[in-house]
N, C-alpha and C positions, 0 to 999 in steps of 0.2 A: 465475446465480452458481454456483461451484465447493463452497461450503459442505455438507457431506452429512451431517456430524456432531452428532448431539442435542446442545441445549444443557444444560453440566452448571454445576456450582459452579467458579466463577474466583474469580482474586485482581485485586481492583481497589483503587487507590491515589490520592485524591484529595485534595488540595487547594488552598486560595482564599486569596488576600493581596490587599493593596489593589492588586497591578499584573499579575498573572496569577491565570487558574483552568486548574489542572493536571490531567488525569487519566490513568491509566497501567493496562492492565489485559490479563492473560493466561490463557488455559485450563488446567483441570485438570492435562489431559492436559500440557500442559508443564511445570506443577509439580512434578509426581512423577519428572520427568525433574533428577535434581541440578544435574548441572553446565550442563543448561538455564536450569533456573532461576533459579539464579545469574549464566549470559551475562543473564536477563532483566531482574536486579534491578540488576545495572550498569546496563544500557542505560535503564531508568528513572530510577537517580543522575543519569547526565549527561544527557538531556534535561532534567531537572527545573530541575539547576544549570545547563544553555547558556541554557534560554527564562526561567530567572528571570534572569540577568543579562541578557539582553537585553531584558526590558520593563523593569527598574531604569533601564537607561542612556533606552531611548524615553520614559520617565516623566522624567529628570533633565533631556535635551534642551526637551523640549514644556515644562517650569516657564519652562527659560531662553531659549524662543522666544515664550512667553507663548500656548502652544495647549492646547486640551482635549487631553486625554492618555486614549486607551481603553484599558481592560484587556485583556489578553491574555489568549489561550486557546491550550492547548497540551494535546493528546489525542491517545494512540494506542493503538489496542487491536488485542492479535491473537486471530486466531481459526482453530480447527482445521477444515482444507481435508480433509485426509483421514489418516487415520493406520495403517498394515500393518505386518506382521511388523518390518520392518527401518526403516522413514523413518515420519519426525511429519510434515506438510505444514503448516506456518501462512501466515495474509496478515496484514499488518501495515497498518491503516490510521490514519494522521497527520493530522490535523488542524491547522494553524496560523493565528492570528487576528492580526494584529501593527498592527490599527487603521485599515487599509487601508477599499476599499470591499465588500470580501469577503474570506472565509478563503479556506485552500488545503489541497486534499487530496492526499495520496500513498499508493498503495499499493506496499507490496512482502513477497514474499516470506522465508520463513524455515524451510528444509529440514533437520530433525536427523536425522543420520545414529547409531542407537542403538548399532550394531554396532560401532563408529570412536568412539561420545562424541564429534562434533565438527560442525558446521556445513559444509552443501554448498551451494555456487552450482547450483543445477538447471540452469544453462545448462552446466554441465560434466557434465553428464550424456550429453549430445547429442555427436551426432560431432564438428562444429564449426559456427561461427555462420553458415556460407555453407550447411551442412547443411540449417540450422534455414530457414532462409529458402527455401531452394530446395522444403521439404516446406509449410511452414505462408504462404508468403507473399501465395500467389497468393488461396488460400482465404479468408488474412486481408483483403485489397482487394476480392475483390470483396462476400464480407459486410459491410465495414465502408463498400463505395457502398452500397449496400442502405440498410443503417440509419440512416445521415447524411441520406440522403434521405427516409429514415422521419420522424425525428425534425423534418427542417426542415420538413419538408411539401411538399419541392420540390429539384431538382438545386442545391448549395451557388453554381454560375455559375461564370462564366472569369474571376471576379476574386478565387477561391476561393483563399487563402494557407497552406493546408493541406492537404499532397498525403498521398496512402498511404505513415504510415512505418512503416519497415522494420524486421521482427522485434525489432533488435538494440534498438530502442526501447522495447520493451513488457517488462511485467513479465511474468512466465511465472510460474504458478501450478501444481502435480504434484496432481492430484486422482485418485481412487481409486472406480469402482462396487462394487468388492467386497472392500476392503480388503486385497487378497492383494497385488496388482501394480498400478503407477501406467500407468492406461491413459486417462487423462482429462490435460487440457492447458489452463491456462487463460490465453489471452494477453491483456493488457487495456493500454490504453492510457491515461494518466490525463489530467490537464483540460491542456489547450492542447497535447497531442502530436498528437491528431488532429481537433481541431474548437476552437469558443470554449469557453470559460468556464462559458455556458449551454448548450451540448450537453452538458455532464458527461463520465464517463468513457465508453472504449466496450469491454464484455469480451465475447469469445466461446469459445466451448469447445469 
């Protein structure tokens, strides 16, 4: 993992009704950041209000189809990747339960640019996405046969329905050894971009 940042005091926001359990929670180090903070506490509003409406309606359906109706769970919390002079690095991990035979997780990034007050795409950092590919792709395939083959215990076979994808697929995380300059990269792929379900995510750095 890309995380290099002691853990300090966050702001976490929870809770529980008869049709969801909500939780919503961010780093210090982003708090103190105003107009951070504030993009924070919107983006907790509207998740709060999409996934409570949406287990209202799966609760109102399942009365009028006559099925057991499961609570939902809806949780994301970010967490400080690395933070220097001029950029905050966070990853944002989602969680959603919506009754199924398993949740689902997402990761993604969230780059503040301190100098600007404004939110950066890290992939616009890069020269361009044919760039990024052509530096980080080859590296990414053949670690990601490596570890697939870890993980199975065995080559996935030629009926394998998940080939090595490409850069533009994966989250790309900016991590820091010495907090001066971003010289760490964390590209991850999350659940069914490069494997099933049960292989999980796969991140290398």
């Amino acid at each position: 993992l890309l995380l290099s940042m002691p853990a300090t005091a966050q702001t976490k926001v929870e809770a529980k009704t008869a049709t969801l359990d909500f939780s919503y929670t961010y780093p210090a180090a982003a708090a103190r950041v105003a107009p951070l903070r504030r993009w924070l506490e919107a983006d907790r509003a509207w998740l709060r209000t999409r996934t409570a409406k949406m287990a209202a309606a799966d609760r109102r359906e399942a009365a009028k189809s006559d099925f057991p109706f499961h609570r939902h769970d809806a949780t994301r919390e970010w967490k400080v990747v690395t933070e220097t002079p001029r950029l905050l690095s966070l990853s944002g991990e989602t969680y959603r339960f919506t009754g199924g035979a398993h949740g689902n997780t997402v990761l993604e990034p969230l780059v503040w640019d301190k100098t600007k007050a404004r939110r950066v795409d890290p992939r616009a950092m890069f020269e361009s996405p044919a760039a990024m590919q052509r530096v980080f792709g080859p590296g990414w395939c053949a670690w990601l046969k490596r570890e697939r083959r870890r993980r199975l215990g065995s080559d996935p076979g030629a009926d394998d329905i998940f080939p090595c994808p490409p850069v533009s697929d994966l989250t790309v995380l900016l991590g820091s050894t010495d907090r001066r300059a971003i010289n760490r990269i964390g590209l991850v792929a999350g659940q069914y971009v490069a494997g099933s379900y049960a292989e999980g995510m796969y991140e290398m750095t």
